[in-house]
C-alpha positions in Angstrom: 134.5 -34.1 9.1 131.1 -32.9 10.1 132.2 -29.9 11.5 134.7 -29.1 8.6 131.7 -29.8 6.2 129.1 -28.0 8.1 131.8 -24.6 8.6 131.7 -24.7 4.7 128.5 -25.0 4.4 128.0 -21.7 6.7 130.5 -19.9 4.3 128.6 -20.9 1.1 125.1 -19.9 2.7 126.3 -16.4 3.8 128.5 -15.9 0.8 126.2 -15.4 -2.7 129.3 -14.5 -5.0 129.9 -16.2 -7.8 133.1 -17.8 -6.4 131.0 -19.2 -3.7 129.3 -20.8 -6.2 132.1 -22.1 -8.3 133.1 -23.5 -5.4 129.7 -25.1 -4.1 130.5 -27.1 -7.4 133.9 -28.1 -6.8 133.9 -28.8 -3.1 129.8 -29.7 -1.9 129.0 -31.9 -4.7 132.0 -34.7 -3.7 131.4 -34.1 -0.3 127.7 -34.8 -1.0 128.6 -38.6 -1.5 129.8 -38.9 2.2 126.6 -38.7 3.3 124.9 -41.3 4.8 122.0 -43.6 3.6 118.6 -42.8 4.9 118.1 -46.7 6.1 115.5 -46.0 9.1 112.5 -43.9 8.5 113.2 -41.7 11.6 116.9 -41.1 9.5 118.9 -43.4 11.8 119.0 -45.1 15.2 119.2 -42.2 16.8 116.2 -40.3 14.8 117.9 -36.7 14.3 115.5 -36.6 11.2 119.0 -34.8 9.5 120.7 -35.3 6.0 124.2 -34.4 5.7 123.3 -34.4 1.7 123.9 -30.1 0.7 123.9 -30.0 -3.3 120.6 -28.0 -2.4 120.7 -25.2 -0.7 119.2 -21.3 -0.4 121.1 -20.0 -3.6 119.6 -23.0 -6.0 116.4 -23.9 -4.0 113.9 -21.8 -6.3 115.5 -24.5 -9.0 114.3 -27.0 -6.8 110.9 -28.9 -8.7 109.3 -32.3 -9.1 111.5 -35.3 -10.3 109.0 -37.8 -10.5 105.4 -39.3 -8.3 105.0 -42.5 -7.9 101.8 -43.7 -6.5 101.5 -46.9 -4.4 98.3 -47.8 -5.5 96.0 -47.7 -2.4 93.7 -44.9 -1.1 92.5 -45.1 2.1 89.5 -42.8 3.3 90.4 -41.1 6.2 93.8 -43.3 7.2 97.0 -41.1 5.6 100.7 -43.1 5.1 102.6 -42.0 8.2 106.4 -43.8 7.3 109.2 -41.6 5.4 110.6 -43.9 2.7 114.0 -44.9 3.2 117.1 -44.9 1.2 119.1 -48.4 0.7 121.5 -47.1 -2.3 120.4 -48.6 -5.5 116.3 -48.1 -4.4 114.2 -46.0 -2.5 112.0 -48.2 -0.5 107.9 -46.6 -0.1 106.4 -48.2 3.0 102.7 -47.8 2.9 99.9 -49.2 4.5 99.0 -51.9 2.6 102.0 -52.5 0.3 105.8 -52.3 0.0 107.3 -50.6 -3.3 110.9 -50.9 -4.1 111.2 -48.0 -7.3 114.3 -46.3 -8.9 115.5 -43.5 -6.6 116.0 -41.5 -10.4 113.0 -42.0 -12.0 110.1 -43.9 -9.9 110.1 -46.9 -11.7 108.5 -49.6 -9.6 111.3 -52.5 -9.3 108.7 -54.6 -7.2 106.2 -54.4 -4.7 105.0 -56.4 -1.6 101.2 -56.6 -0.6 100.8 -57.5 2.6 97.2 -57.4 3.4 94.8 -55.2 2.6 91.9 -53.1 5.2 89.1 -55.9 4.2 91.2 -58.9 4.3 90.3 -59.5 8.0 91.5 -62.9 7.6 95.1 -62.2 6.0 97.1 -61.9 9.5 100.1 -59.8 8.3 97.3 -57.2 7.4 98.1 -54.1 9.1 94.6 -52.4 9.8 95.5 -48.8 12.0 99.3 -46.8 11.0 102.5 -47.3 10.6 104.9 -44.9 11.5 108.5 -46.7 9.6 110.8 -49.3 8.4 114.2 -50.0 8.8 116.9 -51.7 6.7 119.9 -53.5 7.8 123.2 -53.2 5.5 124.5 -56.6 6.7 121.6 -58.7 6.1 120.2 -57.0 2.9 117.1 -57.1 4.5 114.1 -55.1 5.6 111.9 -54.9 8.2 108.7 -53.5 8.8 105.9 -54.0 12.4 102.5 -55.0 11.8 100.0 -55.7 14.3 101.0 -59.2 14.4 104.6 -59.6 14.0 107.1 -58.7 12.2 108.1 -58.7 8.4 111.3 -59.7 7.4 112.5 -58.7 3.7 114.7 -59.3 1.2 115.2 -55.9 -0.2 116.7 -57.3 -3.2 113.8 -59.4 -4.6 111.0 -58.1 -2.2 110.3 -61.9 -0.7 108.8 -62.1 2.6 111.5 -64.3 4.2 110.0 -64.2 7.9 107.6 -63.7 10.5 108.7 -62.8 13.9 105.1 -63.4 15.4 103.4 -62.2 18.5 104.7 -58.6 18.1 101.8 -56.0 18.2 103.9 -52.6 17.2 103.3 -49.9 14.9 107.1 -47.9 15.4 110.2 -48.7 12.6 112.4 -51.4 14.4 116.2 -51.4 15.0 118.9 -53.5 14.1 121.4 -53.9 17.0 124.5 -56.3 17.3 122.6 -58.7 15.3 118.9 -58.1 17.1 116.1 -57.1 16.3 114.9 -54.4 18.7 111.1 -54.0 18.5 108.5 -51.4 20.5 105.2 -52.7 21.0 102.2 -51.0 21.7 101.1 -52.3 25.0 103.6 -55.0 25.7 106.7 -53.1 26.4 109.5 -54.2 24.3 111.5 -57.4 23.1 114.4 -58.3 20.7 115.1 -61.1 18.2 118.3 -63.0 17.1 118.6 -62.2 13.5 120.2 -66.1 13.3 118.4 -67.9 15.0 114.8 -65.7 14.7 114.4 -66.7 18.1 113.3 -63.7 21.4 116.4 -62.9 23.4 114.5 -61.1 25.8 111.1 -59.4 26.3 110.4 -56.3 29.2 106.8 -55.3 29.2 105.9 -51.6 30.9 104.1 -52.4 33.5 104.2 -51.0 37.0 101.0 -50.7 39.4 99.3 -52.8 37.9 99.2 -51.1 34.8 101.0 -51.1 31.1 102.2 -48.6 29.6 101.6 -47.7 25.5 104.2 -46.7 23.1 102.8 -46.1 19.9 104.8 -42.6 19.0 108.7 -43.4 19.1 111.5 -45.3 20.2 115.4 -44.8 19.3 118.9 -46.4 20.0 121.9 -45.0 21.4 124.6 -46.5 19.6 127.7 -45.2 22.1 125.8 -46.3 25.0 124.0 -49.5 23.8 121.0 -48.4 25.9 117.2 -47.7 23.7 114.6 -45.3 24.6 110.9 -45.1 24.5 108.4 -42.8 25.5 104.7 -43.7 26.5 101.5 -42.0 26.5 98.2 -41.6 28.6 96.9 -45.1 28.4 93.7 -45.0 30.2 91.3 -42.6 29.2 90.4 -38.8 30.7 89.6 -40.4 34.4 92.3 -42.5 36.3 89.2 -44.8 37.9 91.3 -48.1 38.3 95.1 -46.7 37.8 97.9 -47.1 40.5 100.9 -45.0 40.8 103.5 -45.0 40.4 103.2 -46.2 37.3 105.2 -46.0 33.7 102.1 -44.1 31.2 103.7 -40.9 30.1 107.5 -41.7 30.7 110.4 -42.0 29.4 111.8 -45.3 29.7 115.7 -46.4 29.2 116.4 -50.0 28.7 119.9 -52.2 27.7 120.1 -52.7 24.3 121.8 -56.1 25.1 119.6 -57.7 28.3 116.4 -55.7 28.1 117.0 -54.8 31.6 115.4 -51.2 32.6 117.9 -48.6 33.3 116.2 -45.9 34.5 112.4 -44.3 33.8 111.6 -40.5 34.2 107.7 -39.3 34.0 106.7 -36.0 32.7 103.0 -36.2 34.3 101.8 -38.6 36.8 98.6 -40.2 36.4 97.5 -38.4 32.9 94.2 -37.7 32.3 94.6 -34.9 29.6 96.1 -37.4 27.1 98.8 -35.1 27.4 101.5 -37.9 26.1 105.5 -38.1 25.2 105.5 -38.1 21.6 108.0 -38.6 18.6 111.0 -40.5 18.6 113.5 -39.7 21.1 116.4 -37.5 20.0 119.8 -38.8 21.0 122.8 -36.6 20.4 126.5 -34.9 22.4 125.8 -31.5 23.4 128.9 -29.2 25.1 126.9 -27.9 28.3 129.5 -25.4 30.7 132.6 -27.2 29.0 131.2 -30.5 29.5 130.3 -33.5 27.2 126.7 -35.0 27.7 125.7 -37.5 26.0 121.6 -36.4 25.7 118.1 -37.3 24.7 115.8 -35.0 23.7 112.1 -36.0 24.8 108.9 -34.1 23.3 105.2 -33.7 24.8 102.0 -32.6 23.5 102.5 -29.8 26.4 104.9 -27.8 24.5 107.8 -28.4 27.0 111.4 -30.3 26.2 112.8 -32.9 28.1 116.5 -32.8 28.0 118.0 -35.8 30.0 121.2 -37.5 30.7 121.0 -40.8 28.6 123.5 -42.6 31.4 121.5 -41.4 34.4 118.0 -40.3 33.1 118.7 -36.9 35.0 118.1 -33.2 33.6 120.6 -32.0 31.8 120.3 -28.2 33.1 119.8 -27.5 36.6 116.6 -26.2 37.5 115.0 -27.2 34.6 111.8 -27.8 35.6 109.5 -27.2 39.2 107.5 -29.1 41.0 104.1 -26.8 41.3 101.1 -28.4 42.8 97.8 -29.0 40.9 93.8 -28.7 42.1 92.7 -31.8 43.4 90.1 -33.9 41.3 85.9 -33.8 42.2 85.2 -37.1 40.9 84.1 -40.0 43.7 87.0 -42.1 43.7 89.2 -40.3 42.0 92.8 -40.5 43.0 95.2 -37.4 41.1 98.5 -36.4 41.8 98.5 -33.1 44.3 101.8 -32.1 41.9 103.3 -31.9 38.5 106.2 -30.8 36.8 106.5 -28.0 35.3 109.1 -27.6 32.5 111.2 -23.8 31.4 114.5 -25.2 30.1 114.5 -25.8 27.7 112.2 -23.5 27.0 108.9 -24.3 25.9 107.4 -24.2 22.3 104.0 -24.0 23.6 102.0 -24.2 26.2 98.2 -26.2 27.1 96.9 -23.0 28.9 93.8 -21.5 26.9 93.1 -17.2 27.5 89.1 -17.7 28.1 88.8 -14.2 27.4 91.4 -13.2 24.8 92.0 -16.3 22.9 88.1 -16.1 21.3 88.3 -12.3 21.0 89.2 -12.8 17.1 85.2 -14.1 16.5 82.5 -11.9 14.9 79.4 -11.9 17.3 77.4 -14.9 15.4 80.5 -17.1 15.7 81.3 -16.1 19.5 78.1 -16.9 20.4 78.6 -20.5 19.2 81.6 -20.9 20.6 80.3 -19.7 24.1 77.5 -22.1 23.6 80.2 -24.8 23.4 82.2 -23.8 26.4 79.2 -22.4 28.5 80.7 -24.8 31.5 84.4 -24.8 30.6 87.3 -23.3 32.2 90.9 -23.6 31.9 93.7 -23.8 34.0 97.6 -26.2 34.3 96.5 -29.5 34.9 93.1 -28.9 35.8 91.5 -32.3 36.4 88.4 -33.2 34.0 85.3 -33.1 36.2 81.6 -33.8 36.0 80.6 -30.2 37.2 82.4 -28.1 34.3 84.4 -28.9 31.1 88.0 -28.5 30.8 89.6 -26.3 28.0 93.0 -26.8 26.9 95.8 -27.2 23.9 97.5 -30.1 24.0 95.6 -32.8 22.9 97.1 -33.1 19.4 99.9 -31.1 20.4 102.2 -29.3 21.1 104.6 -31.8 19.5 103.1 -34.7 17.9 103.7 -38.5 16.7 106.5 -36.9 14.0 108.8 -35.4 16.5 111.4 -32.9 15.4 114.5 -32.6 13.8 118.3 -31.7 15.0 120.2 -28.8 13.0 123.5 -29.3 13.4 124.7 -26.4 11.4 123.5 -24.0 14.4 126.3 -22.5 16.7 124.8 -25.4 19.0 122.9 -27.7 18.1 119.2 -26.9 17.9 115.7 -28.6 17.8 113.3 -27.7 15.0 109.8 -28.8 15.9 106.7 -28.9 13.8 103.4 -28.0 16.6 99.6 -27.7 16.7 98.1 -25.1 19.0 94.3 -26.1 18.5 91.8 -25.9 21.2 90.4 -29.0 22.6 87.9 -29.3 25.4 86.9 -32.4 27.9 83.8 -33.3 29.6 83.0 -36.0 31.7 79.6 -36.8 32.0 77.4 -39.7 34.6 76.5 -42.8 33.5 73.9 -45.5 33.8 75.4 -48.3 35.0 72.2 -50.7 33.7 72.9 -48.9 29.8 76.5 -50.3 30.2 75.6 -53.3 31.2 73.2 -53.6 28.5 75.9 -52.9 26.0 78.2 -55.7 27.1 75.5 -58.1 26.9 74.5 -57.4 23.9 78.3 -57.0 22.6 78.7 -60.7 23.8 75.6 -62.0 22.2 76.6 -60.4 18.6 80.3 -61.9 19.3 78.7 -65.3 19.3 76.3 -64.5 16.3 78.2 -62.4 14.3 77.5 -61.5 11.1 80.2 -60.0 9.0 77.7 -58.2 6.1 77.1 -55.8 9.2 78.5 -52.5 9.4 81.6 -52.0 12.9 81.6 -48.4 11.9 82.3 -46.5 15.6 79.6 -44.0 16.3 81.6 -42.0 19.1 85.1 -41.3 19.7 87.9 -43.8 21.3 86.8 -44.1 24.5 88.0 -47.3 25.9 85.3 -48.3 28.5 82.1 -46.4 26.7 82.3 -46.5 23.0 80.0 -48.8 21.1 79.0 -49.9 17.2 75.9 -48.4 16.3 74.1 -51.8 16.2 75.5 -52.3 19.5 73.8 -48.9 20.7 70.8 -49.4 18.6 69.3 -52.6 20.3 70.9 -51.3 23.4 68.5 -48.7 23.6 65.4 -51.1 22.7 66.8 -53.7 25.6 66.8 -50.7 28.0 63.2 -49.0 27.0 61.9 -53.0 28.2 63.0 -52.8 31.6 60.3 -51.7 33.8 62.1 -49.2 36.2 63.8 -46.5 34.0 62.6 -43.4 32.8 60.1 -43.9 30.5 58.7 -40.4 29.2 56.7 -40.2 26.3 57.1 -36.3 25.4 61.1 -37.1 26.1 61.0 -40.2 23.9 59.1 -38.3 21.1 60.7 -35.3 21.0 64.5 -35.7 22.9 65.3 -39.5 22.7 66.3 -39.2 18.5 69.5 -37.4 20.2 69.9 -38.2 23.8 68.9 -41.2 23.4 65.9 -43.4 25.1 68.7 -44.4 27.9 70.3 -40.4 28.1 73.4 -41.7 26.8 74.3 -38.5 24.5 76.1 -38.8 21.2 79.2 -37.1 20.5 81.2 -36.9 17.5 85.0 -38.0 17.4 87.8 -35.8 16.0 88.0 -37.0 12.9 84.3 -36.1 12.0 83.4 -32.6 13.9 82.1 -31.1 17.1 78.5 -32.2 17.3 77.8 -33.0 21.1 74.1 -34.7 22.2 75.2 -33.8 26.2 74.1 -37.1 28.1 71.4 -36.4 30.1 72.2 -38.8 33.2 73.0 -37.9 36.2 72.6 -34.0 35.2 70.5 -32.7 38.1 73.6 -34.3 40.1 76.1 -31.8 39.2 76.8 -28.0 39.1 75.4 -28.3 35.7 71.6 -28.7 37.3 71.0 -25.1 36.9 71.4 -24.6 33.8 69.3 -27.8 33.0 66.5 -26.7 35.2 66.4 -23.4 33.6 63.8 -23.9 30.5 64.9 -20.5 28.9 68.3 -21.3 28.9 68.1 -24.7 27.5 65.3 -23.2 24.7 67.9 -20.7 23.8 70.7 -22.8 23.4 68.3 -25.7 21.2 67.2 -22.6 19.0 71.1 -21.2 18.6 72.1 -24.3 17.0 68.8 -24.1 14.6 67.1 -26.9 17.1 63.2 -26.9 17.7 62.6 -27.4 21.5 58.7 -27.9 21.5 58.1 -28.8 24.8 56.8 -26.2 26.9 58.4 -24.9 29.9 55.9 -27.3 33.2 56.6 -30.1 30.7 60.5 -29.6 30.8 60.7 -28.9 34.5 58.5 -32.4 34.4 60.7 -34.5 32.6 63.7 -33.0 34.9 62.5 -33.6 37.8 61.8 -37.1 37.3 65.4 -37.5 35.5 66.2 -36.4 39.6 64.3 -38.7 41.2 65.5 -41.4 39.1 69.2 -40.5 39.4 68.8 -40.0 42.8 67.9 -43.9 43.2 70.7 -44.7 40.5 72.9 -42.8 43.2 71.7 -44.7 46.1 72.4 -48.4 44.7 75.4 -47.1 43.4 74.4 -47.5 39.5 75.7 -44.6 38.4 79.1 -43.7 37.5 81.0 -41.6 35.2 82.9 -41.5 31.7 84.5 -38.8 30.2 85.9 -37.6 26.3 87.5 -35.1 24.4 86.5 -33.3 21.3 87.8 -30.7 19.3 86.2 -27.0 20.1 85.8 -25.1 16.6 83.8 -22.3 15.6 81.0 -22.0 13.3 82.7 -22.4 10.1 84.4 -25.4 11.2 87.8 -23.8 11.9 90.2 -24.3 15.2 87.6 -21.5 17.5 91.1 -19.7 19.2 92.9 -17.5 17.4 95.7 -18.5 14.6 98.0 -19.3 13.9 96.6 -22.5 14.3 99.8 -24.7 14.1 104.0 -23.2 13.8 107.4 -24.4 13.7 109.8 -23.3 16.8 113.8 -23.7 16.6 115.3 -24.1 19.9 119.0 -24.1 21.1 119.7 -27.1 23.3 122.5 -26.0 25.0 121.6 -22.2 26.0 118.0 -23.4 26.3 116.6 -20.5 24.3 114.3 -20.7 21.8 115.7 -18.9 18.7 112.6 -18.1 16.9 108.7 -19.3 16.3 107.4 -19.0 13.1 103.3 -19.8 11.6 103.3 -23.1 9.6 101.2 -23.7 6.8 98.1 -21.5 5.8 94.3 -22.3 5.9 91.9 -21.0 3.0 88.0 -21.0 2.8 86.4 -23.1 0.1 87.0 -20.5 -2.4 90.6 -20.4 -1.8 90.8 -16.6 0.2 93.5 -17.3 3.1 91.8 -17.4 6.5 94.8 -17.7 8.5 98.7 -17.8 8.4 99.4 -21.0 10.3 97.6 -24.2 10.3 97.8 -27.8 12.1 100.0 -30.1 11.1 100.3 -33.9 10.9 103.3 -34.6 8.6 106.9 -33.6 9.8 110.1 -32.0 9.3 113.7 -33.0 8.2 116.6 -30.4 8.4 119.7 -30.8 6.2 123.5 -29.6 6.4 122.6 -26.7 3.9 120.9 -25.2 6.7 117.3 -26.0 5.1 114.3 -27.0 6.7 111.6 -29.2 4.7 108.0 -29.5 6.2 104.5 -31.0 5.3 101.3 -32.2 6.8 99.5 -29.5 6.9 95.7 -29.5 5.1 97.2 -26.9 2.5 99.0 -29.4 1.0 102.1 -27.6 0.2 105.4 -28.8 0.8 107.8 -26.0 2.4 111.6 -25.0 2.7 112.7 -22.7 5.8 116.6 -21.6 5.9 118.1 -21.3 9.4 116.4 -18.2 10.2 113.4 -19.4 9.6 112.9 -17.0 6.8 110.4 -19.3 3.9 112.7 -19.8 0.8 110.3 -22.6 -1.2 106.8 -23.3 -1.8 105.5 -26.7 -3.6 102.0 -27.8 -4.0 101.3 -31.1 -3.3 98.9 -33.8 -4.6 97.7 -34.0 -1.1 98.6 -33.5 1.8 102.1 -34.3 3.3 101.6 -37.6 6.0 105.3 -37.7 7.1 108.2 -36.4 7.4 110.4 -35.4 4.6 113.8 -37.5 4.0 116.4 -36.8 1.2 118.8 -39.0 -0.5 121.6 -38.8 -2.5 122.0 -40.9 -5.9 123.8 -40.4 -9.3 125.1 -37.2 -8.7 121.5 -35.8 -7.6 120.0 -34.8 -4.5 116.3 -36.0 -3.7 113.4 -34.4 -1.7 111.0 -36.7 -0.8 107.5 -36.2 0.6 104.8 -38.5 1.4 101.6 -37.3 0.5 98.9 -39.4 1.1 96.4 -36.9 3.0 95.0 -36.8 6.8 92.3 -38.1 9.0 91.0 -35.6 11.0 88.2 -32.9 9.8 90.5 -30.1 8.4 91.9 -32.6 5.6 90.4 -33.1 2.4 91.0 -35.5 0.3 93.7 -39.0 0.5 96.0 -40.3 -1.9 98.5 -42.7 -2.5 101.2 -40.6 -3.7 105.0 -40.1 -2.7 106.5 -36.9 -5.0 110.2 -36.8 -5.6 111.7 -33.3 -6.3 115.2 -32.3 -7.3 117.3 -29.5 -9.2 116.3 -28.7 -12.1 120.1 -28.1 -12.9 121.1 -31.8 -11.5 122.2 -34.1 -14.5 122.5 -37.6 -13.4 125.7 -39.3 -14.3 125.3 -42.0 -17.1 
């Protein structure tokens, strides 16, 4: 029936007579009603992000406007809604952070609402403090279910009562309802599933190999023909692999029995990750007809641009030669255990690619702005899996994508089936810098001392980016420092404290801000006469110029700097000997001057891909970027919101910080434009009810520096020409 529906659909789309149309009327709207209810957020078990609804297509989309907005009635600063509703046939369900809201699919009316804990209510435990990326509902049952951070929620979709807790479950991914179980993905416990009856855990399978778990916090799905579910998992340990084993199961995909739990097969992209380069998005499960043969497929994404196509029975490439084994420069850092090779992926081919052009990539930038960003990446190179290291900075793409937490979507309307996928091509760079192992210590002790005292009128507010073994509260930092300017041994300058401590602070540990806030970089100080980096620090010009550049005074004079630095060297030196100094590393994003991505747009695009040739079909810029007066700056901009295709041949897409809402037909030719109250936080979904089709959008806002404003706000749009039946 699919194939019937979608070869009419083909004839409709190419065909703009007015018979087509008459018989759009008679033959697409009926059809329309076969189409199935949206009842996960990724669009079913097997998350093809794909409505089979068609009443809207390219001949009526420019009739295509707002319905209704219903607003869920929390704003979070900086912290967007990242769950598509879902569709349960009598009520579109709004899953947000802090509530669940049951309205009328026609009209947004709220029918009723569940608050389950909101950001402050530390002591409510079904609050869910970070994301949540989808719910699921289960026909049989009635009943919803949504992941928190401590369990999970069942719901009676009828009357919105919290009937059950399945507790102990840390997850932040929609769950799945299988054979009457309750298939959850946790975020650092592997995965486990419940008896719907008797709410007891059949069976629990943590990652963990070498010693070391695995995270999946981007996606999981379920193959229904094969009983088998599949998650993938990310970089779990920071930019250094100091204390990780391989073989081990971070940045894998992982295939598991539905039934026992049991591990089929696993099948890593990148061993031993230190880019943060991870799987993302749910896994895409679908038949593709390879040389006259059925495979049953998955389709795996990474923030490297490349596609993994595998077998879902043997975990195996589905084309030959897909991929290469290349090998990879060898890491600097003491200790420090990489991988000699990597795969290398070409077929399918790849959307994008983590390589940045040092040269021709900044070549866009006037001479003020190329100055700053050469200022930024004055030790950086960049090169395929070049480790981090404490003697230059890597440059790279990757580290939001490539693909990213939303996925992509299948067109099944193609001549094969094809991938649509949303991707950010920003430019990211890591540094790794030394570290005072008598500052860290200092911070744990005085971490444990505020555990026992704590006082909960204090700010927790992070001052530097997620770095799992180095980040600290400010109040943490701040009587760190004072701690550390008591002992008697460490360097105690006075021109250093008075004029270089306010940012380097008194113990040299740098400041750096995270992604979400900007670019600003303090460069710790320790251990800087120890790397390739000591002559630039030695050089007093050179460090003058580059204070003065970024509108800095540096008033000490060139004896006193080479002073102060030699004594940092003399003191490192001994840090060396007793083996009390070590390393950490972090990532930031690398923009220009005015605060946009520094390579050249576009910025962010959406690539359609044929799975069974391997080709990519086209590549288009997604989104646009204006200045604060509202001139375009570039064609093509990041995006953190997501894509749905339908059987009309239409692609939806939000998230970027535009805050438009967008249609692409199969050529990837633009055919509708919306504004949006803010920005789109997840993918589109579309639902079918009383003769109507909907277009959802969440749009809630972002979290990271290019986005604006955040909402509450899920906007509804249909046909203008769509009369619901009374």
């Amino acid at each position: 029936m699919l194939k019937l529906l979608n070869k009419i659909v083909k004839f409709l789309i190419v065909n703009k007579s007015r018979l087509a149309h008459l018989l759009f009327f008679i033959l697409i709207s009926p059809l329309s009603l076969l189409a199935n209810d949206w009842n996960r957020s990724t669009g079913n078990n097997e998350s093809h992000l794909y409505s089979k609804d068609i009443q809207i297509n390219e001949s009526n989309i420019k009739n295509l406007s707002k319905a209704f907005l219903f607003n869920t009635g929390h704003t979070i600063e900086a912290l967007g809604v990242q769950s598509s509703p879902i569709f349960i046939g009598d009520k579109l369900i709004i899953n947000a952070i802090e509530n669940i809201s049951a309205i009328n699919p026609e009209n947004g009316e709220l029918i009723w609402q569940l608050d389950i804990g909101t950001i402050d209510e530390m002591n409510n435990p079904w609050a869910y403090f970070t994301v949540n990326r989808g719910i699921v509902f289960d026909p049989l049952t009635s009943k919803i279910f949504r992941a928190t951070n401590n369990g999970i929620l069942e719901i009676d979709s009828h009357s919105g009562s919290l009937l059950h807790v399945y507790p102990g479950v840390d997850s932040s991914l929609a769950p799945i309802v299988y054979k009457n179980h309750l298939l959850v993905a946790t975020v650092d416990d592997g995965m486990a599933s419940f008896n719907l009856e008797t709410k007891e855990k059949v069976w629990h399978t943590p990652f963990i190999k070498g010693g070391f778990r695995a995270r999946v916090w981007s996606g999981f799905s379920l193959d229904s023909k094969s009983g088998l579910a599949f998650a993938v998992t990310g970089s779990s340990g920071g930019v250094q692999s100091l204390g990780r084993q391989e073989p081990n199961m971070q940045t894998s995909v992982i295939a598991l029995d539905a039934g026992s739990g049991e591990i089929t097969w696993t099948f890593q992209h990148i061993a031993n990750d230190v880019w943060d380069l991870d799987l993302v998005g749910n896994p895409i499960i679908l038949d593709l007809e390879i040389e006259e043969e059925n495979v049953r497929a998955v389709v795996v994404l990474s923030k490297t641009g490349e596609i993994l196509l595998l077998d879902t029975i043997t975990g195996e490439p589905v084309h030959p030669d897909s991929y290469e084994i290349i090998p990879v420069p060898a890491s600097d850092i003491p200790r420090e255990k990489l991988s000699p090779f990597q795969k290398k992926f070409s077929k399918p081919e790849p959307f994008w690619g983590t390589v940045i052009n040092m040269e021709k990539d900044f070549s866009h930038l006037d001479e003020a702005n190329l100055e700053y960003v050469k200022n930024k990446t004055r030790h950086a190179k960049s090169e395929l899996f070049l480790p981090p290291s404490i003697n230059y900075d890597v440059a790279l793409y990757g580290i939001h994508g490539g693909a990213e937490w939303f996925g992509g979507a299948i067109d099944f309307t193609a001549k094969n089936p094809a991938l649509v996928v949303p991707y950010n091509r920003d430019p990211w760079i890591i540094r790794v810098y030394h570290t005072d192992r008598i500052s860290l210590l200092i911070d744990r002790f005085v971490k444990k001392i505020n555990y026992y005292f704590k006082d909960e009128s204090k700010s927790n507010s992070i001052k530097a980016a997620w770095v799992p073994w180095d980040h600290a509260e400010i109040e943490v930092q701040e009587q760190s420092e004072k701690i550390y300017s008591y002992i008697p041994f460490t360097p105690k300058d006075k021109s250093y404290k008075n004029e270089c401590a306010s940012c380097h602070g008194i113990s040299r540990r740098g400041y750096f801000e995270y992604e979400g806030e900007g670019d600003l970089l303090y460069p710790p100080l320790v251990g800087s006469t120890l790397s390739d980096k000591r002559s630039f620090v030695m050089n007093f010009e050179k460090v003058k110029d580059l204070h003065e550049s970024l509108d800095i005074s540096y008033k000490i004079n060139k004896e006193k700097h080479l002073e102060i630095f030699n004594y940092f060297d003399k003191y490192d030196n001994f840090l060396k000997k007793y083996d009390l100094i070590s390393s950490r590393g972090f990532w930031q994003v690398l923009i220009d001057k005015d605060r946009n991505p520094a390579t050249k747009p576009p910025w962010g695009g959406i690539a359609k891909i044929d799975l069974v040739t391997g080709k990519k079909i086209w590549d288009i810029p997604f989104g646009k970027r204006t200045n604060e007066v509202g001139k375009i700056v570039a064609v093509g901009d990041r995006v953190f919101g997501g894509i749905m295709n339908t059987a009309a041949g239409l692609t939806f897409a939000t998230g970027n910080p535009d805050g438009s809402a967008y249609a692409y037909n199969a050529d990837g030719k633009k055919v509708w434009e919306a504004s949006l109250p803010f920005a789109g936080s997840a993918p589109p979904m579309s639902y079918f009810y009383n003769n109507c089709q909907y277009i959802a959008f969440v749009a809630t806002g972002g979290r990271y520096l290019d986005y604006k404003d955040n909402g509450d706000v899920v906007a509804v749009f249909k046909l203008d020409s769509c009369k619901s039946e009374i």
